[in-house]
BALOBA-1460 file (C-alpha; in Angstrom, 3 decimals):
// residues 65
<rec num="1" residu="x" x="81.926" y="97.189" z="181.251"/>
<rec num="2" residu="x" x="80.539" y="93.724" z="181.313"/>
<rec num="3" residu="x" x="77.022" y="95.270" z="180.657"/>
<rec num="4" residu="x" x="78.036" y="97.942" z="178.174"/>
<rec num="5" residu="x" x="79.365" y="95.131" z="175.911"/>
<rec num="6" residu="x" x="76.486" y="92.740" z="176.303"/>
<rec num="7" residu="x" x="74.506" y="95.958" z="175.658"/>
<rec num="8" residu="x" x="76.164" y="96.379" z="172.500"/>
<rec num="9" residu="x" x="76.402" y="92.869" z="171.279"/>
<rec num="10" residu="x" x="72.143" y="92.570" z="171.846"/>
<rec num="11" residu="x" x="71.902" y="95.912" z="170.004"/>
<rec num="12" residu="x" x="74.233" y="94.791" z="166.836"/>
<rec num="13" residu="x" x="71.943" y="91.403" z="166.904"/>
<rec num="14" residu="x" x="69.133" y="93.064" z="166.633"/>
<rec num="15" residu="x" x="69.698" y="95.332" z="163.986"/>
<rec num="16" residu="x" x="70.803" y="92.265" z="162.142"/>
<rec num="17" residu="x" x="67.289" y="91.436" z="162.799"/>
<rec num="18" residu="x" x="66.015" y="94.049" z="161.633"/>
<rec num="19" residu="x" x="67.781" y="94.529" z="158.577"/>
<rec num="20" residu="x" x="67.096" y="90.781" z="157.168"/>
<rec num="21" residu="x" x="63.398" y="91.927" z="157.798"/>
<rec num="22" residu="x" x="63.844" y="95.274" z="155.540"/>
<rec num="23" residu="x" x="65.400" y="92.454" z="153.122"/>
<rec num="24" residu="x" x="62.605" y="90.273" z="152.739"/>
<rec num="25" residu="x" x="60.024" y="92.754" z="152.800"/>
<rec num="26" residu="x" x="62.118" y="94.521" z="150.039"/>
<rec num="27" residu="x" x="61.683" y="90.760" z="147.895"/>
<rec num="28" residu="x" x="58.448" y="90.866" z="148.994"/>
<rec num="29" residu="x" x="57.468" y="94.285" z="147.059"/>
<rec num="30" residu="x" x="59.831" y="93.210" z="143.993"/>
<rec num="31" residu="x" x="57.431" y="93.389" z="141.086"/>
<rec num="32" residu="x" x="57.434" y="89.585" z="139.221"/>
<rec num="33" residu="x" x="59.905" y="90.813" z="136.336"/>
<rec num="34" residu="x" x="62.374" y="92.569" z="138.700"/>
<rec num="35" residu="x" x="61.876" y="89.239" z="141.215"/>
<rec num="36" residu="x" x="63.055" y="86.787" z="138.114"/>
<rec num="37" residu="x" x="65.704" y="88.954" z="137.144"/>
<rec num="38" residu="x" x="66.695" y="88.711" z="140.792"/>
<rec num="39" residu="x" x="66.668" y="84.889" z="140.984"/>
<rec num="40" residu="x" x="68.590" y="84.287" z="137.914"/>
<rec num="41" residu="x" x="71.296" y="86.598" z="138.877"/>
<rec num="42" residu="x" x="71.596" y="84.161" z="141.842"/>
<rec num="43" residu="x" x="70.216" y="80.762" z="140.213"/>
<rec num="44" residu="x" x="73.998" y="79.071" z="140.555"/>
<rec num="45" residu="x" x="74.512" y="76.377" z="142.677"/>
<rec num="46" residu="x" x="74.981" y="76.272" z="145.798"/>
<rec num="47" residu="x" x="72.559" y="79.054" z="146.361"/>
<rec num="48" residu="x" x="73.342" y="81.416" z="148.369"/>
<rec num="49" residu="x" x="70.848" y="82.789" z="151.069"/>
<rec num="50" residu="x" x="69.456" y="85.604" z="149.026"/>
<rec num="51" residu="x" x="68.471" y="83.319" z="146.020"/>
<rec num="52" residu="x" x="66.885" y="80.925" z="148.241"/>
<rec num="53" residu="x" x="64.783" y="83.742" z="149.600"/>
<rec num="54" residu="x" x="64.293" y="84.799" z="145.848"/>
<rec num="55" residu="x" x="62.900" y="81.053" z="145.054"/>
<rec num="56" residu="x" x="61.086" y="81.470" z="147.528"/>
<rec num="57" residu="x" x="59.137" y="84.464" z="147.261"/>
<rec num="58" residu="x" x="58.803" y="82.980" z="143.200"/>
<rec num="59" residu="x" x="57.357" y="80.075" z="144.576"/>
<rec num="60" residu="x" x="54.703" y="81.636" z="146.198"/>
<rec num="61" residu="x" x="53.836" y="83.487" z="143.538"/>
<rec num="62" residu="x" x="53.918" y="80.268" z="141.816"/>
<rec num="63" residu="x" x="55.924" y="81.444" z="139.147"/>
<rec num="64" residu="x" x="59.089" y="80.366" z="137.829"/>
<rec num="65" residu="x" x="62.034" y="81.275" z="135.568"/>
């Protein structure tokens, strides 16, 4: 039982793991106009962890709202 649940708790992490990937990758493709819109929607502060991946990806592209 011990290894069925360990098992299952490895599994859950990582398709956590796997899902923040599909999330980034998904900023990643965002054209620039859809990525602004994006930020600004979560410009308030504190950030949360989406619109510091949002800044993020805009500061790469070196662009800015």
């Amino acid at each position: 039982m011990l290894k069925t649940r360990m098992r299952r708790i490895a599994n859950a992490g990582k398709a956590a793991v796997e899902r923040l990937a599909a999330i980034e990758a998904s900023l990643t493709n965002l054209g620039n106009e859809d990525l602004l819109d994006l930020a600004d929607i979560f410009r308030t502060e504190p950030r949360r962890v989406l619109g510091d991946m949002a800044f993020a990806e805009m500061a790469r592209r070196n662009i800015s709202l």
